[in-house]
N, C-alpha and C positions, 0 to 999 in steps of 0.2 A: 504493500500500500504506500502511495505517497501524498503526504499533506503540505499546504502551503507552501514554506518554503524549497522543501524538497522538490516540488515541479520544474526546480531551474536544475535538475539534473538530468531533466527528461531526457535531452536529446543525447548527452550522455550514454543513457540506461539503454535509449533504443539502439544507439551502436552496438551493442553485442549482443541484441539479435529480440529485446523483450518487445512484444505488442502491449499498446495501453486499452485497456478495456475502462469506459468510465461507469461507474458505480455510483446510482441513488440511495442513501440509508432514507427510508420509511419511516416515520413514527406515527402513535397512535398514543396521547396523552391521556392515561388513565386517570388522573385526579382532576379532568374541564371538566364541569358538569357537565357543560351546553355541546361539546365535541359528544360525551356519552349519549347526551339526550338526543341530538340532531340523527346520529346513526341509527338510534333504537325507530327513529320514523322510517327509515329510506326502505322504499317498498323494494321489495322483493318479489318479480312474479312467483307463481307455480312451477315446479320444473315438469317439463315434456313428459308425456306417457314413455312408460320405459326407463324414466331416470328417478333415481332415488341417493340421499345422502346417509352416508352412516358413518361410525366413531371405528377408528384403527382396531384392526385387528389384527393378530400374528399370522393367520391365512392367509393376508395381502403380503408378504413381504415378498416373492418372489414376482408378483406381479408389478408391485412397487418399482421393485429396482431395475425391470424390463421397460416400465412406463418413463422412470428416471433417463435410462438411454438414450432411449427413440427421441424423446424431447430436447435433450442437451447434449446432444452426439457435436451437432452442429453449432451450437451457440456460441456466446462468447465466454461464458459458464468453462468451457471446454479449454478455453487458451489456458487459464489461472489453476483448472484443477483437472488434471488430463485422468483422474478416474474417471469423467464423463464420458470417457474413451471409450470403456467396454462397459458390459454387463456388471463384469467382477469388482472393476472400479467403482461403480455405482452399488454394490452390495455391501462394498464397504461404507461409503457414504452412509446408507440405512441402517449399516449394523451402529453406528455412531451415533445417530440419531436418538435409535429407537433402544440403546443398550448405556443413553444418560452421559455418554463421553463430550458432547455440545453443549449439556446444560440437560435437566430435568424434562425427561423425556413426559408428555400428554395426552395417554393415547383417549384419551374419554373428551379432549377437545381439537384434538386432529381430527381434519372430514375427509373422509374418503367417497368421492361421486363414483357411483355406480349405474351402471347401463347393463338392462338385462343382468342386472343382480351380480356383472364384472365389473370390478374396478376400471377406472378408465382417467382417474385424477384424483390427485391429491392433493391435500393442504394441512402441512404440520405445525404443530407446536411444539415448544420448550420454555422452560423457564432457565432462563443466565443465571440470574442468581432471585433473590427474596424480592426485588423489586422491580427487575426488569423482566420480561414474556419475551421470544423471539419467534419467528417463523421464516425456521432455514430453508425449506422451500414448496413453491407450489408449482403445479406439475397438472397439466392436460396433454391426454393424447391428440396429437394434431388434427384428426379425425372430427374431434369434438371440440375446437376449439372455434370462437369465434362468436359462442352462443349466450354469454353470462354466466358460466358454469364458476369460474374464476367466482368473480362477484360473490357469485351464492354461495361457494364454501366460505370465501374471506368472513363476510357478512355472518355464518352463523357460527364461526368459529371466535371472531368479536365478542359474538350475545353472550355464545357458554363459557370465553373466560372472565368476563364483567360479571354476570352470575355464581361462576366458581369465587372466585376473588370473593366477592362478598360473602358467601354462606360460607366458605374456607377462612374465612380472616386474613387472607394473602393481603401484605403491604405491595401490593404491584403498584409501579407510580406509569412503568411506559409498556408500549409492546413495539417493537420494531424486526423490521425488515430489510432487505439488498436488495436492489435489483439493476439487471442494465438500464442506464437514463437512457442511454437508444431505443430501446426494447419500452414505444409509450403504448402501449397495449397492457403491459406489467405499472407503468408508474401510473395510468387512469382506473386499473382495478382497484389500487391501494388507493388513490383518493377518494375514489367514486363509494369507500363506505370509512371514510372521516381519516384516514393516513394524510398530511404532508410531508413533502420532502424536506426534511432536514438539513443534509449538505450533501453537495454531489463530488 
């Protein structure tokens, strides 16, 4: 990563051979009322016959980390972390995830969108530590993307952990995210249910 003043190394850094990929951090201010209140409005259609959202289960992880591929084989995901490379790479990714090495894995507020009762996208959580929430990544199959499937997991992944947080007594103050700033399809999901960008 490089901040502020480090950018006058760039051209430097790109001599021996690094690509910059630039990077949105997301946040989501758990202690604004009116950020909490404004999201709890934002409608959410119904989702399409055929589709249904459900809470992580250990039966997705091999679908998970085939879904993980096919989506970030190609990205810019891939320059920075060349697990996106294989299958294998990406199983590791999810064994981190989902085995609390990132931070406090979620599986009761991670949403996994299903199509014909198959997984087909994802949207995880974790908690960093006692007051910050992350969500290291969210993931549709190309197939399906395009439709607000994105949104709708973001969105009720939101509700269940502003709900957990309060019946848990969790001091969560933020929830934050990455994403590519190129990639404005990823940076209008996260505003379009109360995220702004922080620093790019």
């Amino acid at each position: 990563p490089m901040l502020g003043k480090q950018a006058s190394f760039a051209s430097d850094i790109e001599g021996f051979g690094f690509k910059f990929v630039n990077t949105s951090v997301m946040g989501f201010n758990l202690t604004d009322a009116n950020a909490i209140n404004k999201t709890k409005e934002i409608y959410i259609p119904k989702l399409p016959h055929d589709y249904t959202i459900s809470n992580w289960k250990t039966i997705f992880f091999k679908d998970a980390a085939d879904i993980i591929h096919q989506a970030f084989k190609e990205s810019s995901d891939a320059l920075f972390d060349s697990r996106f490379n294989s299958v294998k790479g990406c199983k590791d990714i999810l064994e981190k995830i989902t085995n609390n090495v990132y931070g406090q894995f979620l599986p009761g507020i991670t949403k996994v969108l299903l199509y014909k009762k198959h997984p087909v996208g994802f949207c995880f959580a974790n908690l960093t530590n006692e007051k910050i929430a992350n969500i290291p990544l969210v993931v549709i199959l190309k197939k399906h993307r395009n439709y607000g499937f994105g949104k709708v997991m973001l969105k009720q992944l939101v509700d269940n952990l502003l709900t957990s947080a309060i019946t848990g007594g969790w001091a969560l103050k933020e929830l934050n995210a990455s994403c590519d700033s190129d990639n404005s399809a990823a940076v209008k999901m996260y505003t379009s249910v109360g995220f702004s960008e922080e620093y790019t």
